[in-house]
C-alpha positions in Angstrom: 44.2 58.7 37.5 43.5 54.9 36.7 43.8 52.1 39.2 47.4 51.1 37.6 48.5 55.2 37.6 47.7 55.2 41.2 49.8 51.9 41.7 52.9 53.6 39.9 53.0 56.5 41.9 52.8 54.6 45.2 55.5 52.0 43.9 58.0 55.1 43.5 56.8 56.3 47.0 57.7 52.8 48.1 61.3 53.0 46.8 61.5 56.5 47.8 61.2 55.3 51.3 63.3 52.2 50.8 65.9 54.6 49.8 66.2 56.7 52.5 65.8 53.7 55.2 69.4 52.4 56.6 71.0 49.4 54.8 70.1 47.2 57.8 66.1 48.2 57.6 65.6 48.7 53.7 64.7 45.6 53.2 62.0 45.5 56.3 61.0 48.9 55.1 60.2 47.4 51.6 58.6 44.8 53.0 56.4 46.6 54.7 55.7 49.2 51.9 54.7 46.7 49.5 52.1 45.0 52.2 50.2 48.6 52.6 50.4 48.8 48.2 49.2 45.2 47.6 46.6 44.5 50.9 49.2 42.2 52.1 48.0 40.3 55.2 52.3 40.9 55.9 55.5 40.3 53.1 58.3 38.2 53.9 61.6 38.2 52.3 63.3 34.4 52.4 66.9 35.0 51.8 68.7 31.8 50.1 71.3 30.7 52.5 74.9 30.0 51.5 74.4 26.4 50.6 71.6 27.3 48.4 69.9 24.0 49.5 67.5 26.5 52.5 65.6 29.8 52.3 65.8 31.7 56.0 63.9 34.8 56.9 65.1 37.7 57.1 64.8 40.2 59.5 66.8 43.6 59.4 65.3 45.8 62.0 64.6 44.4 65.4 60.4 44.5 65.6 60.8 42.1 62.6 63.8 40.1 64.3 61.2 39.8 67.2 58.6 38.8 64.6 60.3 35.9 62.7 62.9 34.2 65.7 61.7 30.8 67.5 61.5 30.5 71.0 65.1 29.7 71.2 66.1 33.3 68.9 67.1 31.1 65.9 65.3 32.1 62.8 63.4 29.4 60.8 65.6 27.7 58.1 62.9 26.5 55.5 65.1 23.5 53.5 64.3 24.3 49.9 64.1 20.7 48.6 60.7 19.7 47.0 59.0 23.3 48.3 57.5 25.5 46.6 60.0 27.9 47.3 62.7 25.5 45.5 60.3 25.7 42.3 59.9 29.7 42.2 64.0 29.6 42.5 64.4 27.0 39.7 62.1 28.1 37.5 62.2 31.3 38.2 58.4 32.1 37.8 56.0 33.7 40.0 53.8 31.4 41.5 49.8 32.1 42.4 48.1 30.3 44.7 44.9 30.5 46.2 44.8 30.4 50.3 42.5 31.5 53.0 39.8 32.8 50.8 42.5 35.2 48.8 46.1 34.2 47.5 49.6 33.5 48.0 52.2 35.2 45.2 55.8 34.3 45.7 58.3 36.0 43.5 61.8 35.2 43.0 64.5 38.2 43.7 67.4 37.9 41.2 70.1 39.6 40.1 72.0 39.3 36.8 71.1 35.9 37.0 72.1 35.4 40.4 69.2 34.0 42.9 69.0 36.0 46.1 65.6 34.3 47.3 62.2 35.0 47.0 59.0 37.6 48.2 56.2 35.7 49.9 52.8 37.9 50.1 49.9 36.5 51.1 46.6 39.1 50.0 43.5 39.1 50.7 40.4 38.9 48.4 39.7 42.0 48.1 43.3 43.5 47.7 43.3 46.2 44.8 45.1 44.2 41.7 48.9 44.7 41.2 50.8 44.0 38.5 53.8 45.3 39.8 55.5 43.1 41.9 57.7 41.5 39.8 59.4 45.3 39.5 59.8 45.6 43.8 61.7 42.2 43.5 63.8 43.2 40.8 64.6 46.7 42.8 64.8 44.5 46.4 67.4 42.3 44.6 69.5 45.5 44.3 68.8 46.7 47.9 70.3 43.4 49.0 73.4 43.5 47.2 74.1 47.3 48.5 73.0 46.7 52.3 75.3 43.5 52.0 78.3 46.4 51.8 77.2 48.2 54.6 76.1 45.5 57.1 76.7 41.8 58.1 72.9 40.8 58.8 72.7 39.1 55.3 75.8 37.0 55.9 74.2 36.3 59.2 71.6 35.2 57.6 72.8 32.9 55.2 75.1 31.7 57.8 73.3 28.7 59.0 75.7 27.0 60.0 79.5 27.5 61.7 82.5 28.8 59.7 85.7 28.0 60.1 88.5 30.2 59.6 89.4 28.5 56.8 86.1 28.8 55.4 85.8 32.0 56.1 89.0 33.0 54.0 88.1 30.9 51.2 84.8 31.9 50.9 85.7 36.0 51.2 87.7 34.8 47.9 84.9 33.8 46.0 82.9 36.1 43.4 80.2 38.5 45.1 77.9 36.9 42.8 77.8 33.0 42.0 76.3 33.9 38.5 75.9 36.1 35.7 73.8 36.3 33.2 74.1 38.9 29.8 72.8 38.1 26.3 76.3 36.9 24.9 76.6 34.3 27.9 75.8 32.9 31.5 78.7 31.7 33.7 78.0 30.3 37.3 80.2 28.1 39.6 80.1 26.7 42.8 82.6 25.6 45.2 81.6 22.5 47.8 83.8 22.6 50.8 84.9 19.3 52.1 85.5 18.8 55.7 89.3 20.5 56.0 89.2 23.4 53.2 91.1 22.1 50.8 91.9 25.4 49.3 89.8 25.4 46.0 88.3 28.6 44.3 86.6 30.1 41.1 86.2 33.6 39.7 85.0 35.5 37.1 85.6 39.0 35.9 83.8 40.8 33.2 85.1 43.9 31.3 84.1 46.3 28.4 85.7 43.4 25.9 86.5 40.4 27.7 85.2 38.0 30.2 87.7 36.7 32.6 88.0 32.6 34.7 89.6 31.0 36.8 89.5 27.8 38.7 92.3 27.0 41.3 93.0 24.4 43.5 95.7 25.0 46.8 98.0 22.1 47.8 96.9 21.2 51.2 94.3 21.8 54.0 93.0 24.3 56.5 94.5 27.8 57.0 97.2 27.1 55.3 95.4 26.0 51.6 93.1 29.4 52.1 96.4 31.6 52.4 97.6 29.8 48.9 94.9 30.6 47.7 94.9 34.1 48.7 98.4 35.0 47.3 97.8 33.4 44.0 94.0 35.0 43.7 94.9 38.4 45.1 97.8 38.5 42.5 95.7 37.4 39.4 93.1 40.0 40.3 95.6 42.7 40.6 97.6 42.0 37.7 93.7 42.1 35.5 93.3 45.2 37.2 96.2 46.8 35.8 95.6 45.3 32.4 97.9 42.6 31.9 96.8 40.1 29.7 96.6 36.7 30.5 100.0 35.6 29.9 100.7 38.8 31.9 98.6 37.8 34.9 99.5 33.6 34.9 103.3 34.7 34.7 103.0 37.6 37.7 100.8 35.4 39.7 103.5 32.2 38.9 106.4 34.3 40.9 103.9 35.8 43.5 103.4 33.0 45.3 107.3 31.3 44.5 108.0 34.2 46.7 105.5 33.5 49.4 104.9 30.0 49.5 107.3 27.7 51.1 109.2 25.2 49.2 106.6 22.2 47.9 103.9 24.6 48.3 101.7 25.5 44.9 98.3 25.3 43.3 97.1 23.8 40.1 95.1 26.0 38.3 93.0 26.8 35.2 92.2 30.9 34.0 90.6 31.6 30.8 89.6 34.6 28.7 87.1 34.9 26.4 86.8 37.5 23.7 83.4 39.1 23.7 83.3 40.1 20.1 84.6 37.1 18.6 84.2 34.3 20.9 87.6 33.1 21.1 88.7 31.8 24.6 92.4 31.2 25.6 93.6 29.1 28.5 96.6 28.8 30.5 96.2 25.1 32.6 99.2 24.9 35.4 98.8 21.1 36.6 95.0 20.8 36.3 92.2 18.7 35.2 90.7 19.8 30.9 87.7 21.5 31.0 85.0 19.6 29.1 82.9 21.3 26.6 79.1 20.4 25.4 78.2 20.8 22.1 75.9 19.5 20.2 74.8 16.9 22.7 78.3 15.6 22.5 80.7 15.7 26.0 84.5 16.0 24.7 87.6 17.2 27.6 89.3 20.0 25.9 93.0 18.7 25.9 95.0 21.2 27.0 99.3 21.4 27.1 99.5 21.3 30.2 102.3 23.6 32.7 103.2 23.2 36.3 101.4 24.3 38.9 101.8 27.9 39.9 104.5 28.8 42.6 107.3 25.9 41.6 109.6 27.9 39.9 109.8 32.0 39.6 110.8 33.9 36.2 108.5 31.2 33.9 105.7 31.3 31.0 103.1 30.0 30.7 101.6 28.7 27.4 98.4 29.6 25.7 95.5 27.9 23.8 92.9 29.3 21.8 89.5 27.4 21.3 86.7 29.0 19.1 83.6 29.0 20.7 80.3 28.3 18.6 76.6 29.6 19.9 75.5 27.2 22.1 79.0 25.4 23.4 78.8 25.3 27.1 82.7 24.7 28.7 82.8 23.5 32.4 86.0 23.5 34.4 86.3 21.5 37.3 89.0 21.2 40.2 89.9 17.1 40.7 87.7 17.1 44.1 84.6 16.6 41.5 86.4 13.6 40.2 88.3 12.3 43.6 88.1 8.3 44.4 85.4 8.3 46.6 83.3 9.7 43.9 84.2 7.1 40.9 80.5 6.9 40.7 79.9 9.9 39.5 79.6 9.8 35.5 80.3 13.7 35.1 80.4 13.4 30.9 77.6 11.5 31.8 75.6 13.6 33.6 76.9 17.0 31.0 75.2 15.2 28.6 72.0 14.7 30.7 72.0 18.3 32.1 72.8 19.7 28.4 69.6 22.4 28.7 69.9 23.1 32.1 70.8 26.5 33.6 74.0 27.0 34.3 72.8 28.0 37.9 71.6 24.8 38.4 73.3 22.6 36.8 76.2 23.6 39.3 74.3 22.9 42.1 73.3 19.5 40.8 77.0 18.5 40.2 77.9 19.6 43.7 74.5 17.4 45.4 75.6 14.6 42.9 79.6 14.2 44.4 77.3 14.7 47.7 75.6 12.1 47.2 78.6 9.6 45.7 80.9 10.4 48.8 78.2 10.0 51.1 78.6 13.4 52.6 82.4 13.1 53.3 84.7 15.1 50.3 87.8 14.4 50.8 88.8 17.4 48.8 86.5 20.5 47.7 84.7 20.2 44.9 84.9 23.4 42.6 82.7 23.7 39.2 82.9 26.8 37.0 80.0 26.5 33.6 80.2 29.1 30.5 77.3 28.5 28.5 78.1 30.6 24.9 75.3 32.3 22.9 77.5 34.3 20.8 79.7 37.4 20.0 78.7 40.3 17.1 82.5 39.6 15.6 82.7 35.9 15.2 84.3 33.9 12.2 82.8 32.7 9.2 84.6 29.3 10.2 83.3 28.4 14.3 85.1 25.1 14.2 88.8 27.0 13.8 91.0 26.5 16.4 94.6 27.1 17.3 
């Protein structure tokens, strides 16, 4: 058996073990499997908090909570800016680097797209060579998505920082997953709470033929915005569920919250579907800002007719648009907390036109550190980004530029 046989058979024992460990240890148990495999002075695994702007490591079983605390029984939170741990995220790249007379290999662990954080593993000189790693992190990734069903350690973890209730609502709204990646497309968002939850939120759902968005933006602050936000959200889910299409689901979401809201109460809202095969995306836009698509180098708003906002009036429709997506369009939908007064600095066709190759992933992040940055810190209103970046269906027309 060769060197790389015997590595194979001791990366299944690995997962074998990993598998049978409970959700809160897997990770630890990993961890500590892939040391003994890779003479690994000790493996860490930096979780990405929820701010994405800090790494903090985490510890499931307690020897390794002992391990990694302070003094104080905090846990390090490593801000990602300008470390090396920022570029294996970004980049998404193993990095190599030579320390203490061996090296240093950092992987990233991501998911479908979605980056979860990364595997530091310092070896020795003499450690036997592995050219597996790369498959642990992709196998970790999925560990940390199933423990996070089982346990709240990793929400602990990425919890730097105090919730409020509000916050804690709206973010249990959100998409397990900030982003998704296939070969027809990559959509991530990103939602930047201002200081009284203002009620924003995005989703994305993806089925056999379609994929599903929405961006929606509560009237109001606090408690109150986050259980606007539930009605409509819960009800749009369940109506997709069921199979309503998307006239189906704006109308029965529309008298959902007419029913539960109080009078003046209602939230402004953009859901889209696109067609897998053929690349044809319809909206339905109740009160809210257009969408802006890139193509081309060229930053256009995609003028919409334009409803009221959902919860007004019961027993209404909704109308439709269709847009024909070409390969390579990339369409962003914002809420009007990424375009609020404070931030009239902030040249967002400006800076689409700028960011036009980067990932979606990141580009939403850099939108939500530029209106940072603009307001000085102090939103007035969240500020919600949702970016489809379109590399095409098997089923699209000879004609890309028709539209309806």
């Amino acid at each position: 058996m060769t060197i790389a046989d015997r590595a194979r058979v001791d990366l299944r024992e690995v997962l074998r073990t990993t598998c049978a460990a409970s959700p809160v240890e897997a990770i630890d148990v990993m961890a500590d499997g892939l040391a003994t495999l890779t003479g690994a002075t000790y493996v860490e695994f930096l979780i990405t908090n929820i701010t994405h702007r800090a790494v903090v490591r985490f510890a499931g079983s307690a020897a390794n909570a002992a391990r990694v605390q302070q003094e104080d029984g905090t846990v390090p939170v490593v801000p990602l800016r300008g470390t090396v741990y920022d570029q294996v995220l970004r980049r998404q790249q193993t990095v190599r680097m030579e320390e203490g007379g061996g090296e240093r290999i950092l992987v990233p662990v991501t998911e479908t797209g979605d980056a979860l954080g990364v595997i530091d593993l310092p070896r020795g000189a003499d450690a036997v060579d592995f050219a597996d790693i790369a498959a642990v992190a992709e196998a970790l990734a999925r560990i940390v998505i199933a423990s996070r069903r089982h346990s709240d350690l990793m929400d602990w973890a990425q919890d730097t920082s105090p919730f409020s209730l509000a916050a804690e609502i709206q973010r249990r709204l959100l998409p397990g997953s900030y982003t998704c990646e296939t070969a027809r497309f990559t959509v991530a968002g990103w939602l930047e709470p201002a200081n009284a939850v203002g009620g924003d939120t995005f989703d994305y759902s993806l089925d056999r033929n379609n994929l599903h968005l929405s961006v929606t933006d509560a009237v109001g602050n606090d408690v109150n915005a986050a259980l606007l936000a539930s009605v409509l959200l819960g009800s749009l889910r369940n109506s997709r569920r069921r199979g309503a299409d998307l006239a189906g689901q704006a109308r029965t979401a529309n008298d959902a919250l007419a029913a539960h809201a109080q009078v003046g109460q209602f939230v402004t809202g953009q859901l889209a579907r696109v067609d897998l095969h053929t690349g044809t995306m319809t909206f339905v836009n109740a009160g809210h800002p257009f969408p802006y698509r890139v193509r081309g180098g060229q930053v256009s708003e995609i003028e919409l007719d334009i409803d009221m906002p959902f919860g007004l009036y019961p027993g209404r429709d909704l109308q439709l648009r269709r847009l024909q997506l070409r390969p390579g369009d990339r369409i962003v939908l914002v809420t009007d907390g990424m375009l609020e007064r404070n931030a009239e600095d902030l040249d967002l066709p400006g800076m689409l036109r700028r960011e036009a190759d980067t990932h979606p992933r990141e580009l939403v992040y850099e939108l939500a550190e530029t209106v940072l940055h603009a307001t000085g810190g102090a939103l007035d209103d969240d500020a919600t980004v949702l970016c489809l970046d379109w590399r095409g269906g098997p089923d699209e027309p000879d004609r890309p530029d028709r539209e309806e």
